[in-house]
Residue, then its C-alpha position, 0 to 999 in steps of 0.5 A: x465255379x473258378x475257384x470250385x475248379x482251381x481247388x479241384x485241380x490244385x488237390x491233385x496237383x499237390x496230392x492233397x488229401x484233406x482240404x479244411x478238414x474233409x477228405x479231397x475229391x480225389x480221395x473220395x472219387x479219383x484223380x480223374x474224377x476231380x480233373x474233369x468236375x475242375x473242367x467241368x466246372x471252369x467251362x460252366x462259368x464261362x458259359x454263365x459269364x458269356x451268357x450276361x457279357x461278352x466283353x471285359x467281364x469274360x475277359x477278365x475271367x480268362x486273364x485269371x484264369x491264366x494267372x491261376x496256371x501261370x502262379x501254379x506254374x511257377x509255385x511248382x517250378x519252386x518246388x523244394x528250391x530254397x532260393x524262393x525270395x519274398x518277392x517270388x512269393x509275392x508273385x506267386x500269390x498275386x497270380x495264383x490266390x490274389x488274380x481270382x480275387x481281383x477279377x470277382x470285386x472288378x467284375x461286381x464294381x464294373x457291373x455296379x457302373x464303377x469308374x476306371x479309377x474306381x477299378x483300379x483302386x478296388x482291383x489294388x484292394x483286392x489283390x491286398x486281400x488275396x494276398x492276405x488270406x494266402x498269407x493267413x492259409x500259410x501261417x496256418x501251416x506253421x501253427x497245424x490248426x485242425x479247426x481249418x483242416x490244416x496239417x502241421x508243415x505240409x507245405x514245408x513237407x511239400x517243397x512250398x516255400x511260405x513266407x513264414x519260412x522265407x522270412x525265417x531264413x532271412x532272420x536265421x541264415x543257419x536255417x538254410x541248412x536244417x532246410x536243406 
């Protein structure tokens, strides 16, 4: 449901129009529409996870919660700036697609009885794995993949500066420039 709301909050951030090949929410039904299902959303899970734990699995689901806006926060104040470093990028990612990521494998390890070493060691997994898929969801952008609903450079039309981007500029500094 975190997630279900992150994405529908994210479409009308962006102006998303397609996600994975079907028309957005906001497209189908409005901007408001997809804001309040977001909202709507977000407060039945946490009216779910306060229903079995009040404590650190709540906690945790806030905290990334509050990471999703901060990563989005920041990704936004990246808009169409060039200077975005591989380690901004980083940052955006662990708060923005890893944090959710995080908080479901600790949530499932804590509830399975899991040690405070153990989660740590799956919450770094986790977070390797949420920066993988976004790097992945990136590359697909470069490559405009129709099979995952990803149109050809819309992040890079979009002022989003990606890895494969960064890195690029890194390799080939005269980039910058075509860029700008």
């Amino acid at each position: 449901l975190i997630h279900t709301a992150s994405l529908l909050h994210d479409d009308v951030i962006d102006e998303g129009v397609q996600r994975r090949g079907i028309p957005t929410a906001r497209v189908v039904w409005s901007n408001t529409v997809s804001i309040l299902a977001g909202d709507h959303c977000l407060s039945s899970a946490v009216e779910l996870i306060r229903g079995v734990d009040t404590g650190e699995t709540l906690a945790g689901a806030l905290k990334s919660v509050k990471d999703l806006t901060a990563g989005e926060l920041m990704q936004l104040e990246s808009k169409g700036s060039l200077m975005v470093d591989e380690a901004r990028y980083r940052k955006i990612c662990s708060l923005k697609t890893a944090s959710l990521f995080v908080w479901c494998s600790q949530a499932g390890a804590r509830w399975a009885g899991a040690s405070d070493e153990v989660l740590e060691a799956v919450g770094e997994m986790a977070d390797k794995v949420g920066l993988a898929f976004q790097m992945r969801d990136d590359l697909l952008d470069m490559t405009g993949d129709d099979r995952f609903g990803k149109r050809l450079l819309d992040d890079l039309r979009e002022g989003r500066m990606t890895l494969p981007v960064i890195l690029a500029v890194e390799e080939n500094p005269q980039l910058r420039s075509l860029l700008e």
